[in-house]
Gaussian input, Z-matrix of N, CA and C with variables (Angstrom, degrees):
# hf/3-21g

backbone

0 1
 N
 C     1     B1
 C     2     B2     1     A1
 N     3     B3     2     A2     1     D1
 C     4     B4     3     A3     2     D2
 C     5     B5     4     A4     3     D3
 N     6     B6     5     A5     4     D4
 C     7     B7     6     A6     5     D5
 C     8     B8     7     A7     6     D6
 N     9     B9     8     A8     7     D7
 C    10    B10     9     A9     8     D8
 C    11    B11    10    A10     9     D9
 N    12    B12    11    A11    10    D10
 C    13    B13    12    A12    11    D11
 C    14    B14    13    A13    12    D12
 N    15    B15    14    A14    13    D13
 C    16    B16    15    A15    14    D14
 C    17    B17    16    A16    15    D15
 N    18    B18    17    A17    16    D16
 C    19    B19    18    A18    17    D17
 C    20    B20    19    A19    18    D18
 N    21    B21    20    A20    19    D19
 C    22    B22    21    A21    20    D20
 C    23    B23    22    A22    21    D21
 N    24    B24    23    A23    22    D22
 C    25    B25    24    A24    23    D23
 C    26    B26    25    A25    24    D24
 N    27    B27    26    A26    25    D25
 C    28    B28    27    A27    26    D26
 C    29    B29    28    A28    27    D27
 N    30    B30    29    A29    28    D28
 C    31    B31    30    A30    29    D29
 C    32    B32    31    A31    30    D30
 N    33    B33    32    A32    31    D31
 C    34    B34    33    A33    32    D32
 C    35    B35    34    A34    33    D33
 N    36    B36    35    A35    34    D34
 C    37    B37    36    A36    35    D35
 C    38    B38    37    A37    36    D36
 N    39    B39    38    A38    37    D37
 C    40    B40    39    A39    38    D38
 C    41    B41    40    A40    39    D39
 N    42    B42    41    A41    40    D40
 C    43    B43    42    A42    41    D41
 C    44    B44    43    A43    42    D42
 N    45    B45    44    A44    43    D43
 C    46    B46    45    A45    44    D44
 C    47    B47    46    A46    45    D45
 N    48    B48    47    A47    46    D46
 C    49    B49    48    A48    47    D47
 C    50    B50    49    A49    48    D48
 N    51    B51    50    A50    49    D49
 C    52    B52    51    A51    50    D50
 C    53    B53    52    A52    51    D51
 N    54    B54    53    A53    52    D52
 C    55    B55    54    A54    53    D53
 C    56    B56    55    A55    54    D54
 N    57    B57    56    A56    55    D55
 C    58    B58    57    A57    56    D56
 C    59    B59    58    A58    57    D57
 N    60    B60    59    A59    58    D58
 C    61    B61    60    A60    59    D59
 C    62    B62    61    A61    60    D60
 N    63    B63    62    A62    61    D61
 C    64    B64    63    A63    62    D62
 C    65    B65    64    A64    63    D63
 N    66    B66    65    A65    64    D64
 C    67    B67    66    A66    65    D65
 C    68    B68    67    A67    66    D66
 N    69    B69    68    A68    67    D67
 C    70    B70    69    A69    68    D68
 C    71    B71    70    A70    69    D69
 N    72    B72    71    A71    70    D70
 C    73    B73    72    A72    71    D71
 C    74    B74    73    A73    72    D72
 N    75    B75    74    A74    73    D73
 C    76    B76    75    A75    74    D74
 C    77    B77    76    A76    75    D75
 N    78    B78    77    A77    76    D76
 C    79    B79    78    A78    77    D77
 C    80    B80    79    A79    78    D78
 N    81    B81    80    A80    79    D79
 C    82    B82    81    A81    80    D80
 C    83    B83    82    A82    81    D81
 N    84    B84    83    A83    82    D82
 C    85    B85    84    A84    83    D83
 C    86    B86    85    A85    84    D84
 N    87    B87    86    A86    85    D85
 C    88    B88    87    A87    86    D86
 C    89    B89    88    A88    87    D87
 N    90    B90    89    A89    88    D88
 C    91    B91    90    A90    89    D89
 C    92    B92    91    A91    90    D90
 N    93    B93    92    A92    91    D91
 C    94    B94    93    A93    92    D92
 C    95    B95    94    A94    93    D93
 N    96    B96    95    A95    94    D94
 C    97    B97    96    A96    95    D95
 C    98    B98    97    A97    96    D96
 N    99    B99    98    A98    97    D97
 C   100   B100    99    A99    98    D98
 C   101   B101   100   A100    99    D99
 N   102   B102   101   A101   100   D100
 C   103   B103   102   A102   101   D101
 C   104   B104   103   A103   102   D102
 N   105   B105   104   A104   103   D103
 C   106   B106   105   A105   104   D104
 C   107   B107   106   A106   105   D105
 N   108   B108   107   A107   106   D106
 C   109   B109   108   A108   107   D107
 C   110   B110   109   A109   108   D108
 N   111   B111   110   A110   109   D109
 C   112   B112   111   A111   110   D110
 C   113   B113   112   A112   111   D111
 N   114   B114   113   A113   112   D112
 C   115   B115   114   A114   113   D113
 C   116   B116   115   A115   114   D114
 N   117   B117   116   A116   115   D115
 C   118   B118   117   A117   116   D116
 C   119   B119   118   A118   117   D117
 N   120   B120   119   A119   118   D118
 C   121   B121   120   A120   119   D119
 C   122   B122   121   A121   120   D120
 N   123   B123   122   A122   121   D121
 C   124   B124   123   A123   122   D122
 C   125   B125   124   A124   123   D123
 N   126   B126   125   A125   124   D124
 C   127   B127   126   A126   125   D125
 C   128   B128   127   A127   126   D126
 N   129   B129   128   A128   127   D127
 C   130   B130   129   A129   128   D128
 C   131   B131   130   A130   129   D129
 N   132   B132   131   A131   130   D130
 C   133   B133   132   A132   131   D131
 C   134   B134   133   A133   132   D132
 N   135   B135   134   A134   133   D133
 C   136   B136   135   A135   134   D134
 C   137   B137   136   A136   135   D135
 N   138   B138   137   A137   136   D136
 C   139   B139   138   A138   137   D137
 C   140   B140   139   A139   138   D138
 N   141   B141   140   A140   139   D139
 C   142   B142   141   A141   140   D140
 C   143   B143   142   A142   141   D141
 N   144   B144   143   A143   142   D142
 C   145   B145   144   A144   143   D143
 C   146   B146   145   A145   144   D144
 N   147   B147   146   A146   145   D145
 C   148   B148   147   A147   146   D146
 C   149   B149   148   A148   147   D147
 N   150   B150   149   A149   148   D148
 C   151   B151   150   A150   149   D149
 C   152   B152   151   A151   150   D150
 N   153   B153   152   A152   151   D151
 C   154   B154   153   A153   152   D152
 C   155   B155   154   A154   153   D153
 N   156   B156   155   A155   154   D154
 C   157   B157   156   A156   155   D155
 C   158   B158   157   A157   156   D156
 N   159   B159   158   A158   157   D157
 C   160   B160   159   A159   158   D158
 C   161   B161   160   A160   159   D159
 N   162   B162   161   A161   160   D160
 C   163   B163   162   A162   161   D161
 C   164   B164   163   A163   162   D162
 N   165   B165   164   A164   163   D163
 C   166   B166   165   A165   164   D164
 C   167   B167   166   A166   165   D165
 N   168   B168   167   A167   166   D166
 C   169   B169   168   A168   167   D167
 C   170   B170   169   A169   168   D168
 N   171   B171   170   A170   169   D169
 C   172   B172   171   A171   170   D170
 C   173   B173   172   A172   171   D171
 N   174   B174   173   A173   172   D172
 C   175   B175   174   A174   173   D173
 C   176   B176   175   A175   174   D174
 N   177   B177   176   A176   175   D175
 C   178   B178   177   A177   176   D176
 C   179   B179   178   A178   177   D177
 N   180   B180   179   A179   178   D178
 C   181   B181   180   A180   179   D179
 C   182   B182   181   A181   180   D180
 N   183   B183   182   A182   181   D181
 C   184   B184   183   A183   182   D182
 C   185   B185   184   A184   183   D183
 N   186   B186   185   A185   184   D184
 C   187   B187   186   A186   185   D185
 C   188   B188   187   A187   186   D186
 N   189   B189   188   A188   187   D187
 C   190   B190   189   A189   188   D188
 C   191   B191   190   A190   189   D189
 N   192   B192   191   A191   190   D190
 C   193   B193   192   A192   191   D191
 C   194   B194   193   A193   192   D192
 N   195   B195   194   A194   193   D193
 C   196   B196   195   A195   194   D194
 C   197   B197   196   A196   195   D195
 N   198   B198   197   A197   196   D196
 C   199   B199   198   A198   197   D197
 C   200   B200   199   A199   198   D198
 N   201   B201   200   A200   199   D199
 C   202   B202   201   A201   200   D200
 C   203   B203   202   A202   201   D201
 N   204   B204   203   A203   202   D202
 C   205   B205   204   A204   203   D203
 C   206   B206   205   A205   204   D204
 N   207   B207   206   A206   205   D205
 C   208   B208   207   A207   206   D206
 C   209   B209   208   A208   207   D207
 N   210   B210   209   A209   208   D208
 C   211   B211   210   A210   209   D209
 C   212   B212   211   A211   210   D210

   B1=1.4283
   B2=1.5192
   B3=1.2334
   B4=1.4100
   B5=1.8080
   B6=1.5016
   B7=1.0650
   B8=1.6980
   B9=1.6828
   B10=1.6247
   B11=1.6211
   B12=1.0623
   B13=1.3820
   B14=2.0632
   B15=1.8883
   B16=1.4489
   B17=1.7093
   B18=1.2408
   B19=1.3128
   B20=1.8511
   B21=0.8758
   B22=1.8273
   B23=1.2265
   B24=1.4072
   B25=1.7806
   B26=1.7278
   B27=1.5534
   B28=1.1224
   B29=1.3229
   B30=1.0314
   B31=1.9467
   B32=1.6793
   B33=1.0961
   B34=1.4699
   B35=0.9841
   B36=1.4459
   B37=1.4896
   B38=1.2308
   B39=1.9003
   B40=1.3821
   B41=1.4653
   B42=1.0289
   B43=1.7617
   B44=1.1157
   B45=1.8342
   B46=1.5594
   B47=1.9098
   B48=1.1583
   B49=1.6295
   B50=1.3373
   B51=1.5462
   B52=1.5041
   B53=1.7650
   B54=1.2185
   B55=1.5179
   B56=1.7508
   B57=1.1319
   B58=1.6017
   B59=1.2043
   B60=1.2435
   B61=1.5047
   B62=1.6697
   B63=1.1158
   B64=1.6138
   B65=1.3754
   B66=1.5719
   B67=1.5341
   B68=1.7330
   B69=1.1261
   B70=1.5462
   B71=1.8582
   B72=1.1201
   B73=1.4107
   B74=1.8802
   B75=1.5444
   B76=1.3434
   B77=1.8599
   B78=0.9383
   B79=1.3577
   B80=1.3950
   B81=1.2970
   B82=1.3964
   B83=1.4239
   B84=1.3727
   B85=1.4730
   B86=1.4551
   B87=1.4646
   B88=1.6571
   B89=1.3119
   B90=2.0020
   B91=1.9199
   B92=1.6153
   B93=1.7768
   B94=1.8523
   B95=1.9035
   B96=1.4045
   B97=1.5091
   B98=1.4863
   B99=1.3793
   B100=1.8120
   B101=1.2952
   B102=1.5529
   B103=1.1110
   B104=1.2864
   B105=1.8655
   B106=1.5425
   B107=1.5365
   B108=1.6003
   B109=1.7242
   B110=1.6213
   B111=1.4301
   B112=1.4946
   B113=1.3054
   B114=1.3464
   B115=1.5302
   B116=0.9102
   B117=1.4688
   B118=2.4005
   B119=1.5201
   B120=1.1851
   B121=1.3000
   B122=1.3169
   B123=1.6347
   B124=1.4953
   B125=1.8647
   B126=1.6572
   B127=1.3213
   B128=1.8946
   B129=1.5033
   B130=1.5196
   B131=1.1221
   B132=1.4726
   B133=1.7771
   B134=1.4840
   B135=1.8220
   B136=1.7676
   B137=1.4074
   B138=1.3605
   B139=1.4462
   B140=1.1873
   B141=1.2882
   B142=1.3231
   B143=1.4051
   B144=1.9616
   B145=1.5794
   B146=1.6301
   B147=1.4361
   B148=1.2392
   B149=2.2771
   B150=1.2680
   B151=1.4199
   B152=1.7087
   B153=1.2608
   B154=1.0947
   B155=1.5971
   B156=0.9272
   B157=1.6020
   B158=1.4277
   B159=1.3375
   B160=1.5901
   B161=1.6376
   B162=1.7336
   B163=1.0256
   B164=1.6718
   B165=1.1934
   B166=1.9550
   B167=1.5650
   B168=1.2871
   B169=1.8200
   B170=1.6064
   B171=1.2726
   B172=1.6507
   B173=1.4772
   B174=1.6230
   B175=1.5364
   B176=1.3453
   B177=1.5188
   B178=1.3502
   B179=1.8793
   B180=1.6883
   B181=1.6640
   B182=1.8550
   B183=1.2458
   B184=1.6267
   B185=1.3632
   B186=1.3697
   B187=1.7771
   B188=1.8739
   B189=1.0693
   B190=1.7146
   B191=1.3043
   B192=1.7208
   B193=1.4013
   B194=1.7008
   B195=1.2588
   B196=1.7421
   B197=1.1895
   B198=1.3153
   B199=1.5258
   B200=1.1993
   B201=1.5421
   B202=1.6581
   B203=1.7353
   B204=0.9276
   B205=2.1682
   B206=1.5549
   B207=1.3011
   B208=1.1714
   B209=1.1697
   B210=1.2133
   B211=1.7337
   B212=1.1342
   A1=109.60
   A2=128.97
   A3=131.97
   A4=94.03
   A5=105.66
   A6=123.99
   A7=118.78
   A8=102.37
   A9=81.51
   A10=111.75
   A11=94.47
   A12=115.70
   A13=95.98
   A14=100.09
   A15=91.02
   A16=108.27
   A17=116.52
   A18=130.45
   A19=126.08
   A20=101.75
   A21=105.10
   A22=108.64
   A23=118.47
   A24=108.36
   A25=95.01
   A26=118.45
   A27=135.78
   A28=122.63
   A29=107.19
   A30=112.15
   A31=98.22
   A32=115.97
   A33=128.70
   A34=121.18
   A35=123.74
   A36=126.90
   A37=128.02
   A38=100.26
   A39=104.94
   A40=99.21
   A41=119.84
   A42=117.91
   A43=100.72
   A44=90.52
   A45=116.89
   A46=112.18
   A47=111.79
   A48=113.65
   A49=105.42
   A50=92.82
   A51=112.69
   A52=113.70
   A53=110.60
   A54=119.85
   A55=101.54
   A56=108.12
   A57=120.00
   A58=119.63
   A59=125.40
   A60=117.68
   A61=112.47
   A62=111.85
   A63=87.59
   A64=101.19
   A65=143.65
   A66=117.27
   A67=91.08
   A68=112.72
   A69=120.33
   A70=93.10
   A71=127.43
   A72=128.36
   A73=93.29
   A74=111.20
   A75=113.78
   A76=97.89
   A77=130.38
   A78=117.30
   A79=136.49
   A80=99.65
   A81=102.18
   A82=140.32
   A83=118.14
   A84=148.46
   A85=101.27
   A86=112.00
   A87=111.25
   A88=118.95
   A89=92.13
   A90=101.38
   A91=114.97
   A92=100.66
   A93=99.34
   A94=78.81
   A95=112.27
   A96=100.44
   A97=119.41
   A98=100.85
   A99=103.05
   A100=136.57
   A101=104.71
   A102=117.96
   A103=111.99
   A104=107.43
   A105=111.59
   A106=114.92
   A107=110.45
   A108=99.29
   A109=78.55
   A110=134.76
   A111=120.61
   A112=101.21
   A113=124.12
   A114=110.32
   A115=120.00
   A116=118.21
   A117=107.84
   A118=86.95
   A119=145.46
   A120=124.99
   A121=123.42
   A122=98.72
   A123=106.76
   A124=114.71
   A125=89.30
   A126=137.33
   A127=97.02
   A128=113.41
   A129=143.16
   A130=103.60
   A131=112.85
   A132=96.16
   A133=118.99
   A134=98.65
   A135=100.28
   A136=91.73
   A137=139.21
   A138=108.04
   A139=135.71
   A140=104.93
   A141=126.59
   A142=116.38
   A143=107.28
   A144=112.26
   A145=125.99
   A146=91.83
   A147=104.34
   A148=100.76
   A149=77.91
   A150=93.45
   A151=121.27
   A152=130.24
   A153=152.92
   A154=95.05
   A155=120.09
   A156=117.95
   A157=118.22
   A158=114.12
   A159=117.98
   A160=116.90
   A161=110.75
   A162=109.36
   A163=133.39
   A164=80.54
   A165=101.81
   A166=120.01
   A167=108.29
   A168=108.24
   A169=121.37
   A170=95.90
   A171=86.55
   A172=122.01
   A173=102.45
   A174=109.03
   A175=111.18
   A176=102.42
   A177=102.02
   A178=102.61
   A179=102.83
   A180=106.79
   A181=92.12
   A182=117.92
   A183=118.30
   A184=93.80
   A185=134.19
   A186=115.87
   A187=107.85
   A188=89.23
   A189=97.41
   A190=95.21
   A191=98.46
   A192=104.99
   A193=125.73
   A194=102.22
   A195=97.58
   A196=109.50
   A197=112.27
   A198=106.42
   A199=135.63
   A200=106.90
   A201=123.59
   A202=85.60
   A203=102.84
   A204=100.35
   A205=116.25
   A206=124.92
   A207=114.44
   A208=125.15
   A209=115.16
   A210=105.78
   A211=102.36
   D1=122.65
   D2=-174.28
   D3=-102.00
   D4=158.36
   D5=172.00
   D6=-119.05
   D7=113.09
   D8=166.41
   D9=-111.34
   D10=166.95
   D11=-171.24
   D12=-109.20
   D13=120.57
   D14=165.59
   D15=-95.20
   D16=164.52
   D17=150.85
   D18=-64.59
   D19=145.23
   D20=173.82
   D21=-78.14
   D22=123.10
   D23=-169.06
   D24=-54.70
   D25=177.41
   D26=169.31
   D27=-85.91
   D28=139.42
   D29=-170.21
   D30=-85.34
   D31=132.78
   D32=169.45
   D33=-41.75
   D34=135.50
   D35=176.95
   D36=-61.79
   D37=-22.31
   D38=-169.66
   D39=-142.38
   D40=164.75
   D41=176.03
   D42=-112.02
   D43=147.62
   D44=-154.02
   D45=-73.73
   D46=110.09
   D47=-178.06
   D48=-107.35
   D49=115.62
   D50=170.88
   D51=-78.17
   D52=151.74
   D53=164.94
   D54=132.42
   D55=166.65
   D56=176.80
   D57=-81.36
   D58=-13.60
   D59=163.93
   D60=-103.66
   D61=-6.88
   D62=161.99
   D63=-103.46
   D64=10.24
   D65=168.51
   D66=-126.95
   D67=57.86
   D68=-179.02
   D69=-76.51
   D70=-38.81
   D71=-169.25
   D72=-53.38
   D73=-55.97
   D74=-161.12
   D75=-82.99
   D76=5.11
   D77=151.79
   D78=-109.55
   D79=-15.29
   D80=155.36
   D81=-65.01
   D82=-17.06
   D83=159.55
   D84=-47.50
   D85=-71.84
   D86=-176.24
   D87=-41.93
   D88=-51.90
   D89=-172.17
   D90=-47.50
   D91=-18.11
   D92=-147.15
   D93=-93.67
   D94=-44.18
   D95=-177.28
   D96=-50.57
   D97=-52.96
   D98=172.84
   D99=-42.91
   D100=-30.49
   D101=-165.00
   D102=-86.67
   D103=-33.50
   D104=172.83
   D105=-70.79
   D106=-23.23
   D107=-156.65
   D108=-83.57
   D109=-31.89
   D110=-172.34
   D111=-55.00
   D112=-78.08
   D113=156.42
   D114=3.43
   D115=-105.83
   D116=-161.07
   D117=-51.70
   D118=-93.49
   D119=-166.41
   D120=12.12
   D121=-82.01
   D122=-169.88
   D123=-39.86
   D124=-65.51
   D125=174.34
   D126=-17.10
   D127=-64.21
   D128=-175.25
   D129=-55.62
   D130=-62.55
   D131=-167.95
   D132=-97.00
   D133=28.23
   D134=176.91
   D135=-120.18
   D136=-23.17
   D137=134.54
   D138=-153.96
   D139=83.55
   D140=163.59
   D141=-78.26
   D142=-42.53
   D143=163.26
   D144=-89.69
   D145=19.91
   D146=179.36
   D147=-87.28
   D148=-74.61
   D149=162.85
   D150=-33.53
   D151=-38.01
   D152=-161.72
   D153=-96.12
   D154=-55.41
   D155=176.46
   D156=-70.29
   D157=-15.36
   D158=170.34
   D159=-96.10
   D160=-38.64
   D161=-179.36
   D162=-84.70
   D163=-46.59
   D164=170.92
   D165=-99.05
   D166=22.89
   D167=-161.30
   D168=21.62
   D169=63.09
   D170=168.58
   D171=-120.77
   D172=141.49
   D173=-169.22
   D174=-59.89
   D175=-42.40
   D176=-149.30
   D177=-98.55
   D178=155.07
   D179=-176.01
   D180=-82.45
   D181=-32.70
   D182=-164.33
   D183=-70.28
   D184=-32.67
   D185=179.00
   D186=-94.28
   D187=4.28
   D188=160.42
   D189=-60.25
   D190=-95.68
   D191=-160.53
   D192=-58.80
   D193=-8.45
   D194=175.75
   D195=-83.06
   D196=-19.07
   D197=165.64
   D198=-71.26
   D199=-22.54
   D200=176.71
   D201=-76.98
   D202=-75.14
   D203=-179.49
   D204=-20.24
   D205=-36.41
   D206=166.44
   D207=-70.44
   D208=-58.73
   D209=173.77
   D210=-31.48

């Protein structure tokens, strides 16, 4: 039978400060992700049926995107 021995986690170097301007670093991360995926988003469905109307002649934007849905 072996014995382990745990450690006591470590006490923080610093105490924990809540509010939006002192963890502005860790929310600005989200804002910058959001902002890009709104981007290709946007970006996607202005021409995706763009593309679709030049490449595959299609009228319609709804067999655009059901076609991306299949893949």
């Amino acid at each position: 039978m072996s014995t382990t021995s745990y450690a006591a986690p470590a006490k923080p170097s610093r105490p924990v400060r809540l509010g939006l301007r002192e963890n502005r670093l860790q929310f600005t991360l989200p804002v910058i992700v959001n902002t890009c995926v709104g981007g290709l988003v946007g970006l996607e469905r202005t021409t995706v049926p763009l593309i679709d109307a030049d490449t595959f002649h299609l009228a319609s934007d709804l067999a655009a995107f059901t076609r991306l849905r299949a893949l």
